[in-house]
Every structure is written in structure tokens, then in C-alpha cells.
N, C-alpha and C positions, 0 to 999 in steps of 0.2 A: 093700447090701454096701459103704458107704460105709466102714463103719467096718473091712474088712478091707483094702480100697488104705490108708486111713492108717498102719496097724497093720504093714503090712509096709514100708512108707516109714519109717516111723519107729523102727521094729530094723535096718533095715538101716543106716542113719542112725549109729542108736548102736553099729554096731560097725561104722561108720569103713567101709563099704564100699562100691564102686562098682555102679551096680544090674550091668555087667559081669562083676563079682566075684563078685553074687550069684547072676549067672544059672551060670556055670560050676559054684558050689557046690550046684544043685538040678538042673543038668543041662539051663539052658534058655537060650537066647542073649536078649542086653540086653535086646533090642526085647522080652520076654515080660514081663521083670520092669517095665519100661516099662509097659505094658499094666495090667498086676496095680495098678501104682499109680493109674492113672491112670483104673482102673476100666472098663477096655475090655472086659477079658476075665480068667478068674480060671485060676486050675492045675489040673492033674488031678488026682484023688485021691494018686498017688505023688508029686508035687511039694511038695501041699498038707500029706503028711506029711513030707516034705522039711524043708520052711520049719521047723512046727514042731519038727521035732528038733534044726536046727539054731539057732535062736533059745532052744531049751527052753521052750515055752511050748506050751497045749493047741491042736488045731486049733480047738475052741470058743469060744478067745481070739483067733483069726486070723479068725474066722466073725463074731467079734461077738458070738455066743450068752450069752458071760460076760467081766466084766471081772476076772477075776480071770487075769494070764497061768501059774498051775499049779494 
């Protein structure tokens, strides 16, 4: 799951925001998006589709499964 800590560091990144920011925009405090990068620990199914709607990118692109993000 290497490649889904990156993937969410790195959209978060490019839209300029604080992992703070983005925990509030999925509904999780810093410390989780923390985690999610850092590969501690991943989201739950409604977070997981959280991220990707708000990124607009597949959850199979946050998984890793495809490098294609649509």
C-alpha cells in the first residue's frame, strides 16, 4: 500500500493543502491523514471514497490497483 500514502500526499500537495485541511474535508483529524501518509494506517470505506471524490480520481488510483487517476 506503498503507493496509496504517496498518492494521497501527493494530491494533497498539489492542491496547496494542509494534511489539517484535509482531514476536515474527509471528516478525520490531521493525526489520520498523518497516518494515511505515512502508511500507519489507511481510511475506511466512506473516507476512502471521500478522498477520491474529492481529488476526482478512482479509488483504484488511491489503491494503487491502476495508474490511470480516471
Amino acid at each position: 500500500m506503498e503507493k496509496f500514502s504517496a498518492r494521497v500526499k501527493a494530491l494533497r500537495e498539489s492542491k496547496g493543502l494542509s494534511q489539517d485541511a484535509l482531514g476536515k474535508i474527509i471528516g478525520v483529524k490531521r493525526y489520520s491523514v498523518y497516518t494515511y501518509e505515512k502508511g500507519r494506517n489507511y481510511p475506511d470505506i466512506p473516507r476512502l471514497i471521500a478522498l477520491a471524490d474529492y481529488f476526482e480520481v478512482t479509488t483504484d488510483y488511491l489503491l494503487g490497483r491502476t495508474d490511470e487517476p480516471r
